[in-house]
Structure formats: C-alpha cells, structure tokens
C-alpha positions in Angstrom: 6.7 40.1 -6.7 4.1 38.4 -4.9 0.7 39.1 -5.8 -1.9 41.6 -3.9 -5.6 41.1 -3.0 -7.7 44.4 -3.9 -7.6 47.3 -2.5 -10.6 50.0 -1.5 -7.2 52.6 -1.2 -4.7 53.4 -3.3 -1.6 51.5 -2.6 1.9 53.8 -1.0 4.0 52.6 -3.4 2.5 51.2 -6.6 3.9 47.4 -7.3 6.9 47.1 -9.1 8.1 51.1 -8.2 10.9 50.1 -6.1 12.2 46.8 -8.5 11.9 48.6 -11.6 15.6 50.2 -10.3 18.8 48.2 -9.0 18.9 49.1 -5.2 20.2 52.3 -4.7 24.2 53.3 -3.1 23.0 55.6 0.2 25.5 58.1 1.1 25.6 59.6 5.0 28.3 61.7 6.8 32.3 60.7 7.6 32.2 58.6 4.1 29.7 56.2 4.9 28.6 54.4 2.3 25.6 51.8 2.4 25.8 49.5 -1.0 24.3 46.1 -1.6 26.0 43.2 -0.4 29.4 41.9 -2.6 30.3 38.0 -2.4 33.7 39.5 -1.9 32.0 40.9 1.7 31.3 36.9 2.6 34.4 36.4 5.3 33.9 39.7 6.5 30.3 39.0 7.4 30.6 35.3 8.5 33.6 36.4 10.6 31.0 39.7 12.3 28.9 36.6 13.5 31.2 35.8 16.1 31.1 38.5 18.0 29.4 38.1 21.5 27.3 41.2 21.2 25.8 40.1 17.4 25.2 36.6 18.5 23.3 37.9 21.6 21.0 40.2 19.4 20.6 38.1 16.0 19.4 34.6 16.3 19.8 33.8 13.0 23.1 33.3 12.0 25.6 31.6 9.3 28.0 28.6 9.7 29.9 29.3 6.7 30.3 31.5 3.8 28.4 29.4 1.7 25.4 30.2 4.2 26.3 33.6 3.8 26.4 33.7 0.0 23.0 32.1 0.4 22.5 34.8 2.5 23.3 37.0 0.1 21.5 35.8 -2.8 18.1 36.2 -0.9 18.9 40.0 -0.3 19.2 40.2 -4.1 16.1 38.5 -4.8 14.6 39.8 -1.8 15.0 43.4 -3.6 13.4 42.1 -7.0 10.5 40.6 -5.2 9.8 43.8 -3.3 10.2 42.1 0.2 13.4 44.0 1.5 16.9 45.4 0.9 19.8 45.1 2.7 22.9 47.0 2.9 26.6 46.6 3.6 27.4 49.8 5.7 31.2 50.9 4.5 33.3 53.3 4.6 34.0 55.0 1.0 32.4 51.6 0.0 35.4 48.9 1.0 36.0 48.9 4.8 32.7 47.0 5.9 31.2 48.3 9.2 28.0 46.3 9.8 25.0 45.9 8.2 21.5 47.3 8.3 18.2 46.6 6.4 14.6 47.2 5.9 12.6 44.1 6.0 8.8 43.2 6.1 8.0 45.7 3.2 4.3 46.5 3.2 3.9 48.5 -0.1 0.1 48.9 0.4 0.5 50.6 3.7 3.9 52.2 3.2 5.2 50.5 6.3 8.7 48.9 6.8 10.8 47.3 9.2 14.4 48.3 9.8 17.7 46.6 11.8 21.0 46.7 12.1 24.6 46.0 13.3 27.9 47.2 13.7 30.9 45.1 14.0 33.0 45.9 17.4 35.7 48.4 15.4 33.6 50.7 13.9 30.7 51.2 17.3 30.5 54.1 19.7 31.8 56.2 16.4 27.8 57.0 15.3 28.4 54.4 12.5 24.7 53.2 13.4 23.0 56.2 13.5 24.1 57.6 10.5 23.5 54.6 8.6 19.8 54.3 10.0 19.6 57.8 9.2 20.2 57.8 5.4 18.0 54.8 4.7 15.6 56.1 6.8 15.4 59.5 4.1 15.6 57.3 1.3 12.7 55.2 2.3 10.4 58.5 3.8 11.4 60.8 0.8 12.1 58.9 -1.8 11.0 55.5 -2.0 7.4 56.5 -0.9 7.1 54.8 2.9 5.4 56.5 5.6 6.1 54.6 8.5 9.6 52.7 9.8 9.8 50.6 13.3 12.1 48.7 14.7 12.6 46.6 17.5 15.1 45.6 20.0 15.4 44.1 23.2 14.7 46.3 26.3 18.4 45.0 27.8 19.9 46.2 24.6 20.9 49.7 25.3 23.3 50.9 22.6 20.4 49.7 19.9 17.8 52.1 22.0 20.4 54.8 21.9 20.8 54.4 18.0 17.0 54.8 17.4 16.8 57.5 19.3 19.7 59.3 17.7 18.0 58.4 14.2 15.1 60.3 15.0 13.0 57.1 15.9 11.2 57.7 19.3 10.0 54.9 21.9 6.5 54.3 21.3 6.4 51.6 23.8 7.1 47.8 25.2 6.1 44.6 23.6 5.8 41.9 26.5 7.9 38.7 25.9 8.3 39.8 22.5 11.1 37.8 20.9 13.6 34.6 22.5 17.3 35.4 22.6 19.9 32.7 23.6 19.2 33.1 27.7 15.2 33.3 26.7 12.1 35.5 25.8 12.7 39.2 25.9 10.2 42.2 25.8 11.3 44.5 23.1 11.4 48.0 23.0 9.1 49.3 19.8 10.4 52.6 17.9 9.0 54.4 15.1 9.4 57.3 12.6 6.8 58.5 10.0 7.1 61.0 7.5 6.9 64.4 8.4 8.3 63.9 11.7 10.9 66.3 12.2 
C-alpha cells in the first residue's frame, strides 16, 4: 500500500479495508460472472487485442502472453496495493467475454475509475452493461466508494451507450482529452455516485 499524507477528514475507505480480502467473484444477470484474472485466460486475452475495435480504444496493448502474464501479475499486486482490480468478465466463470476494471483508486476521497471491453462474440448482448453494473454495486455499496467515472472517446458510441445503460450519466466533454492511433480525441466524461438511483 503506498503511504498517505494526513488528513483533516476521515478517509472513505480506511487503508488496508479492501486488501485485507482476496478480490471478490461479482455475480450479474444471464450467468455472468466477473473473477480475477487466471494465467490459463492469457491466449484468450492476447488473442481479444487483435480485434480492430479494442486496438482503436486501448492503446496499451500486449505482444505476447508473456506481456499478458505480466499483465496479469500487476492486477494481482495492483489489488494488494490498493491501486485497482480487474476482472475477467465470464460466463458461469469459463467462457471469457472481455474485461472491465476499476483503476486510479482514491481511498481518501472514495473515487474510482472504471473501463471496459467486450470481445466481438459476446457485444450487443448487454455483456457490458451488466458487467459495469455489478462492479459498480460492489464498489458504491460495499466496498465504500462514492464516486465512479469513466471516460471514452466522443466517436465511440457503443461505450456511451454502455454508461448510460449502467446508470452512469454524461456529465460532459473533455477537449483533446486522450490520443488514439489516428490522434487526440475529446472524451466523453460519465459518472455515478452513491445514492443515485
């Protein structure tokens, strides 16, 4: 855990309240399952990052399973150091169907970042939504955060349709935000706090 300078408020989540457990197995509708990440998921998740429509979004990508067992082995620690948590999104827990994550974890504030992505099979089926939608009750209800954003590019229309479904509402544009492979974007900025409905 990295350490915190002093506060004059109570922190949201006291340090060490979300590492003190393994990272929790988040059920949501039609047998999705969300589960931390398996070395036996590597080709699966090497192989999503050819797609046209994940390379367009993510920048970051693996060359090779070894990158993604890397990968993978920064989620874990990640988790322990209280800096995020990524999941495999699965049906019944085996069949992978993309990934989403909370990242940027400000325990002081209670404020968190969240993203996603769904390989080609499993989209326009509400895989997204319902995945955003369960770590999105965990974090509000249960892990102590009051605020999730996300972002996403304004010409990425099936990610603003996700947030939106998930109960995330635009709260505006960030100019020139983010570059993707063609060049700087502006990003659409969504949020949910607790108690919205």
């Amino acid at each position: 855990m990295r350490s915190r300078s002093r506060l004059s408020t109570p922190p949201a989540i006291p340090a060490g309240a979300l590492a003190a457990h393994p990272q929790p197995v988040l059920a949501a509708p039609d047998d999705i399952v969300l589960r931390p990440w398996e070395p036996s998921d590597a080709a699966v998740f090497l192989a999503a990052y050819q797609d046209p429509a994940i390379q367009q979004w993510h920048t970051r990508q693996p060359a090779s399973e070894a990158d993604v067992n890397d990968w993978f082995d920064q989620y874990r620690r990640s988790w322990e150091q209280e800096e995020g948590a990524s999941w495999a999104v699965t049906r019944s827990g085996d069949q992978m169907l993309g990934r989403i994550a909370l990242g940027s974890l400000n325990l002081d504030d209670g404020v968190a970042e969240c993203g996603y992505w769904v390989l080609p099979t499993a989209r326009g089926a509400g895989v997204a939504p319902r995945a955003l939608a369960a770590v999105t009750a965990w974090a509000l209800d249960e892990a102590g955060f009051h605020r999730l954003h996300l972002s996403h590019s304004t010409r990425n229309e099936a990610s603003c349709r996700v947030a939106i479904k998930a109960g995330f509402p635009l709260e505006g544009t960030k100019r020139s935000e983010a570059i993707h492979s063609d060049g700087r974007h502006d990003m659409h900025l969504h949020a949910r706090i607790r108690g919205d409905s």
